[in-house]
C-alpha positions as CSV (number, residue, x, y, z in Angstrom):
1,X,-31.8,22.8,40.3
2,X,-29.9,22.9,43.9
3,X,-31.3,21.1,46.8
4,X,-30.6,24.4,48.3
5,X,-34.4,25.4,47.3
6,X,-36.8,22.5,47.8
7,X,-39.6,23.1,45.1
8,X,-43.6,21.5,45.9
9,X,-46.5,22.1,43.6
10,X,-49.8,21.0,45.5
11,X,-53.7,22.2,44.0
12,X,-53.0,25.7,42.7
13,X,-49.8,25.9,45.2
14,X,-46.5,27.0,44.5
15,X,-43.9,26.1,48.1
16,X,-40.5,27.2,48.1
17,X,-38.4,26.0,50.9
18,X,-34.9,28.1,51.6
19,X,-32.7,24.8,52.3
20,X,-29.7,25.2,53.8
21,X,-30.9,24.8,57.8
22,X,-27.0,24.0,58.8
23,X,-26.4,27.9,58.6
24,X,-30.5,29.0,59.5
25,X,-30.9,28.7,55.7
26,X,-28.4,31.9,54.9
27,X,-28.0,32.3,51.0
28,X,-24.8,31.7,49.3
29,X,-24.5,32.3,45.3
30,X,-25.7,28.4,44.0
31,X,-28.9,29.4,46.6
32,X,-29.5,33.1,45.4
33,X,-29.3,31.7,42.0
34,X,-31.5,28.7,42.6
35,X,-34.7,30.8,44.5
36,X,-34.4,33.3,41.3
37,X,-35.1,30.5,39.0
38,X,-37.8,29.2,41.2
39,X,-39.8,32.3,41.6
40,X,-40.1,32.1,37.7
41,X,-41.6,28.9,38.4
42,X,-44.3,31.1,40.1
43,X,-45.5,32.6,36.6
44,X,-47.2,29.3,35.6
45,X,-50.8,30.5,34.8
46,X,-51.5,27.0,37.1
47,X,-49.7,28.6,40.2
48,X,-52.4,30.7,41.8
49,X,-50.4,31.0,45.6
50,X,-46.7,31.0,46.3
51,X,-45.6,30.3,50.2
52,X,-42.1,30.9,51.2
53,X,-41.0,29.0,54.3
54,X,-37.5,28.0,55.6
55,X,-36.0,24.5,56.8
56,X,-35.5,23.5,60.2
57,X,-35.4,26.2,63.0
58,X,-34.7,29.0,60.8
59,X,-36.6,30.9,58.1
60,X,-33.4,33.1,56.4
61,X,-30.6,34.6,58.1
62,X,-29.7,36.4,55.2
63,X,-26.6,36.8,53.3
64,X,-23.9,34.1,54.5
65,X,-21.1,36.2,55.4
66,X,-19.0,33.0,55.8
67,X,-19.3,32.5,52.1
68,X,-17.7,35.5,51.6
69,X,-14.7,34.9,54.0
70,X,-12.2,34.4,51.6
71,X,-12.9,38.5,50.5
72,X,-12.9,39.4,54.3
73,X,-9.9,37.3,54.7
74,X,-7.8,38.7,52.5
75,X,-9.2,42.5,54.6
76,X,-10.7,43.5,51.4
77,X,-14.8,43.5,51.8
78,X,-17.0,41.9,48.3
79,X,-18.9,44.2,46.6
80,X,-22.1,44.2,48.4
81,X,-23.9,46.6,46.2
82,X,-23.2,43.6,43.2
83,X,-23.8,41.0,45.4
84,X,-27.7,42.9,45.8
85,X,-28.0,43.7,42.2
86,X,-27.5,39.8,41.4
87,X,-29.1,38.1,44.2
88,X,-31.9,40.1,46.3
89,X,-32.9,42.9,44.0
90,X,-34.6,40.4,41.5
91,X,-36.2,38.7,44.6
92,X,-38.2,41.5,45.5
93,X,-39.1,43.0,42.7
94,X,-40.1,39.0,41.7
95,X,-42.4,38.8,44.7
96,X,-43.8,42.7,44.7
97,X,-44.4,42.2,40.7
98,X,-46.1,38.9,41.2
99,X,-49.3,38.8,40.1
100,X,-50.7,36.2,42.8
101,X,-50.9,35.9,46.3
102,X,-47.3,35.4,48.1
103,X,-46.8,33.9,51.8
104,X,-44.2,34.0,54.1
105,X,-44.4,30.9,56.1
106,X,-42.0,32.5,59.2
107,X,-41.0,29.4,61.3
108,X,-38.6,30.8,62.6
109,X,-35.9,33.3,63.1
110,X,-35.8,36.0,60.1
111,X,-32.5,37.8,60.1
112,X,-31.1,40.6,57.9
113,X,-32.2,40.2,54.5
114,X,-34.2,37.3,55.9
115,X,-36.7,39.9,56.9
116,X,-36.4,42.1,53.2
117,X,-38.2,38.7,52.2
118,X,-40.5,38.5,54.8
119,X,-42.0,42.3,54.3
120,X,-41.9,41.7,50.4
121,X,-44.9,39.0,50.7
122,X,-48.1,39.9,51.1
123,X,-49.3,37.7,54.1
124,X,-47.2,37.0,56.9
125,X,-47.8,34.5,59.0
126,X,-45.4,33.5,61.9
127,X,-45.0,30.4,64.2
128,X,-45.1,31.7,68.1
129,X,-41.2,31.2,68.2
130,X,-40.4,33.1,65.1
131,X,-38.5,36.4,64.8
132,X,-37.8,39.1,63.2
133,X,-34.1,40.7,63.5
134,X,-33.1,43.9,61.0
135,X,-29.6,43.0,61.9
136,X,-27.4,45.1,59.2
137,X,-26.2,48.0,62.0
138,X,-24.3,44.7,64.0
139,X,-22.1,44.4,60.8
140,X,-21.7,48.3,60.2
141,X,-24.5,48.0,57.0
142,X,-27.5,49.5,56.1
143,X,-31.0,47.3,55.6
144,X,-31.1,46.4,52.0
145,X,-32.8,44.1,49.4
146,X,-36.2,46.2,49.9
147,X,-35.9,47.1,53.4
148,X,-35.6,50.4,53.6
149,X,-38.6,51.0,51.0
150,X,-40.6,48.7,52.3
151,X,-40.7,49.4,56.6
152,X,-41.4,52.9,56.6
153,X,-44.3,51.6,54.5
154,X,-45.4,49.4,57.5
155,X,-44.2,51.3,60.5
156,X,-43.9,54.8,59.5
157,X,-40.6,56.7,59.6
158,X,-40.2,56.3,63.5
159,X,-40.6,52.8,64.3
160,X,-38.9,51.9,60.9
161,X,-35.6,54.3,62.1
162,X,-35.9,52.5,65.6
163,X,-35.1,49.1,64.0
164,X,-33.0,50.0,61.9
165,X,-30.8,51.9,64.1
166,X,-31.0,49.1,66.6
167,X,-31.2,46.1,65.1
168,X,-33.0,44.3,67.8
169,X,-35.1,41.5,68.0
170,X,-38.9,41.7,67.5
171,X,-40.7,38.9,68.9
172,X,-44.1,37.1,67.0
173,X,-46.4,38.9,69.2
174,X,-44.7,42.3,68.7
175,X,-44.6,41.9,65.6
176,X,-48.3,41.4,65.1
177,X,-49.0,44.3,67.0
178,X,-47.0,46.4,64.6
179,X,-48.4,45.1,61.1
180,X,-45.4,43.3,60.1
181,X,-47.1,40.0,60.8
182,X,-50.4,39.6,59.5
183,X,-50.7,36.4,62.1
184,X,-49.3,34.4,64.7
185,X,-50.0,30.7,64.7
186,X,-49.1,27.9,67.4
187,X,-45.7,25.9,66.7
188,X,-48.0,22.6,66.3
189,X,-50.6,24.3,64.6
190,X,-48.3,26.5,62.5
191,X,-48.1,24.1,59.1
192,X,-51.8,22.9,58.8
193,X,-52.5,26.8,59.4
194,X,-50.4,27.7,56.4
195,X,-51.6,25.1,53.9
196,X,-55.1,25.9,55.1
197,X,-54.0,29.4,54.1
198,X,-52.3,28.5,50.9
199,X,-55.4,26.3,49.7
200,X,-57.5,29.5,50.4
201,X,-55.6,32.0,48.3
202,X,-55.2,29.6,45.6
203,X,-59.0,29.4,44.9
204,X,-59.6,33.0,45.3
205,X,-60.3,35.4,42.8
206,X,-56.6,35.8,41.0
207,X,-57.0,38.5,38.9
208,X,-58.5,40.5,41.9
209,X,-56.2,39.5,44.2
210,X,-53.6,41.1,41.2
211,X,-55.1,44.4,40.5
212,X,-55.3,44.7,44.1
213,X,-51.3,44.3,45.1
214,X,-50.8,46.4,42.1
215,X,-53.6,49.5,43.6
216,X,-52.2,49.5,47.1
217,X,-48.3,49.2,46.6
218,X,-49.1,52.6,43.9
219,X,-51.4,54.5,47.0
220,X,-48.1,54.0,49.0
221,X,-45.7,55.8,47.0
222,X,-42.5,55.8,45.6
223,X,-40.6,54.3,42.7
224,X,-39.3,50.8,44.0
225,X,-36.8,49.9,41.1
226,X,-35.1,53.3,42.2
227,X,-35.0,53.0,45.3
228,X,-33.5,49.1,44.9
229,X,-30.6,51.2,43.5
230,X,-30.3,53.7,45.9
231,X,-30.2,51.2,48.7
232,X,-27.6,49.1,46.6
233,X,-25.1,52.2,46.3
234,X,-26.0,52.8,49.7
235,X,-24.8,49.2,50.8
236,X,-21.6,49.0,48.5
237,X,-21.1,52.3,50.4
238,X,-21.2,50.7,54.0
239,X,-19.4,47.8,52.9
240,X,-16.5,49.7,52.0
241,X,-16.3,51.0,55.4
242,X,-13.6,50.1,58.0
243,X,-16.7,50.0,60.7
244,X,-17.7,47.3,58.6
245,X,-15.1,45.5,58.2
246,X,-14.9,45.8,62.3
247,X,-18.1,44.6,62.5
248,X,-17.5,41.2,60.3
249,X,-14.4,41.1,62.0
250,X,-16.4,40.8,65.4
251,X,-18.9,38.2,63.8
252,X,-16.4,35.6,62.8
253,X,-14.7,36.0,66.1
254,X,-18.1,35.9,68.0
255,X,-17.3,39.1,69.9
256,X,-19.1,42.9,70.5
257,X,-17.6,44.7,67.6
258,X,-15.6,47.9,68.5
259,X,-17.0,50.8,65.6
260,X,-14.8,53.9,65.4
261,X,-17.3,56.1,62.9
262,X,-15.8,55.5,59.7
């Protein structure tokens, strides 16, 4: 296994720690490939909580586009609708599937399909300086890896538009306020908070806590493995665009990108 995913067991607790902090813990393949293989960790009969946190300053920015700069190099974007049937797809049907409770640990700054991870747990707790940041629209994409199922869900077709379309940054508090946190939690109280939390869940009734993910994600409708799809043709769509290719462009170069519409 990578160092890329620091694994933990503790009294009934399963902690996964995205490891990469040098690039706010953005996944490449090896990482994408590792956190898949530790989520199956999670099905140990033993493992009665998982919590998801990040390294350093960062919980996940996503999909490191600089992995991919060879692709974008060459002008010719990956295939991002392959890179979501691989990598994220799995992740969130892993986490939404999982019968046990699942924590995102937010300590900090949730970016693009940083965030699809975040809303695919079922308790989200975030330090005071964490962030959430649906920030697919900067690179000319749409929000994948769950995203789009999942913030209507939460928001309501609105708000979920509204963050989608502008990809700005919504704060701790804010995000209490709207349901996509469940809490917010000092910086220097955040970690004893969350193993508090984690110990708590893990003695809890399991098989209640189970029937109870599967009862409410059915009362809010819609088929999630299609869906996955949809947004994946959706994305290898986008990614074909010349707006997106712009919008990488602009990234690398650390500039506003100039879109044209197509």
């Amino acid at each position: 296994m990578t160092e890329k995913i620091k694994i933990e067991r503790s009294e009934g607790t399963l902690r996964l720690t995205l490891n990469r902090p040098e690039v706010l813990n953005s996944f490449d393949e090896e990482m994408g490939a590792a956190f898949i293989e530790a989520l199956d960790a999670a099905a140990d009969p033993a493992i009665r909580c998982l919590v998801i946190t990040g390294e350093g300053k960062a919980f996940c920015a996503g999909e490191d586009l600089r992995a991919l700069s060879d692709d974008y190099d060459r002008g010719q974007a990956p295939d991002l609708g392959d890179i979501l049937r691989r990598r994220y797809i799995p992740v969130t049907q892993a986490i939404l599937n999982l019968d046990k409770p699942v924590i995102a640990a937010v300590n900090g700054t949730a970016a693009g399909a940083g965030v699809s991870l975040v809303l695919a747990c079922d308790y989200r707790i975030m330090s005071e300086r964490a962030s959430l940041i649906l920030a697919f629209v900067n690179a000319g994409l749409v929000p994948d890896a769950g995203a789009t199922w999942l913030l209507p869900k939460y928001l309501g077709i609105g708000r979920a538009l509204e963050l989608a379309m502008t990809g700005r940054k919504v704060g701790s508090s804010e995000a209490l306020d709207l349901g996509l946190a469940s809490e917010v939690v000092a910086d220097d109280e955040f970690a004893a908070r969350v193993s508090k939390l984690a110990e708590g869940f893990a003695a809890g009734p399991t098989t209640a806590y189970a029937l109870m993910k599967k009862l409410i994600w059915k009362a809010a409708g819609g088929h999630l493995d299609k869906h996955l799809e949809a947004e994946a043709q959706a994305q290898a769509s986008a990614g074909a665009s010349a707006d997106h290719m712009e919008g990488v462009r602009a990234f690398f170069e650390k500039r506003p990108a100039r879109f044209e519409g197509n």
